[in-house]
C-alpha positions, 0 to 999 in steps of 0.5 A: 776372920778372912772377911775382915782381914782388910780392916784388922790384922790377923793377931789381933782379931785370934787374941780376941776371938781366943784362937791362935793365929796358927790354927786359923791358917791352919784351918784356912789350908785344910779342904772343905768338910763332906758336910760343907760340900754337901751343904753347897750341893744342896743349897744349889738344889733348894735355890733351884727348887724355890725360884722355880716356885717363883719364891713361894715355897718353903723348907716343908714344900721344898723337902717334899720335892727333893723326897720325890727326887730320892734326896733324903734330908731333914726339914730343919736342915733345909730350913737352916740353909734357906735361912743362911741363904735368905731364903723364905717362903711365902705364907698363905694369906689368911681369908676372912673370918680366919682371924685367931679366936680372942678371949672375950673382950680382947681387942688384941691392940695396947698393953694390957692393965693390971691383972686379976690381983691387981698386979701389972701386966 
């Protein structure tokens, strides 16, 4: 709500949203929760690590170091803030011959035509 203050008054945006107008100021008072602070605090930390790997690393890479550096926390949660912070690692690029097995006669381009029992696809 408080980014799209400038284009829509507060009233309307809690009548929409289905909060009142007291309780949004309310919260705007209210200090920040430890998990937010301590989401600040690491997304600090995982920004750091991932420019030092020039961007390349992900939230697995990136959740090793922070274990080497006694920093205890779950690979989804650093996934999470790397996705919220658009952040994303670099997958391995694949080498020939590495291609996904097919079934026998697939080429894997177009929609496919009527199955076995002659329904679609």
């Amino acid at each position: 709500m408080r980014a799209h203050q400038a284009e829509f008054h507060v009233t309307t945006m809690a009548r929409v949203l289905g909060v009142s107008t007291s309780g949004y100021y309310a919260w705007l008072g209210r200090p920040r929760s430890a998990r937010e602070k301590s989401n600040r605090l690491l997304v600090a930390r995982v920004r750091a690590i991932y420019e030092q790997s020039r961007g390349t690393y992900g939230a697995p890479r990136i959740q090793a170091e922070l274990a080497d550096e006694g920093v205890s926390v779950s690979r989804k949660r650093i996934a999470r803030l790397m996705r919220e912070s658009g952040l994303a690692g670099v997958s391995r690029a694949q080498e020939a011959g590495d291609d996904p097995p097919r079934s026998e006669g697939s080429t894997g381009a177009g929609p496919r035509g009527p199955g076995v029992h002659g329904r679609g696809s």
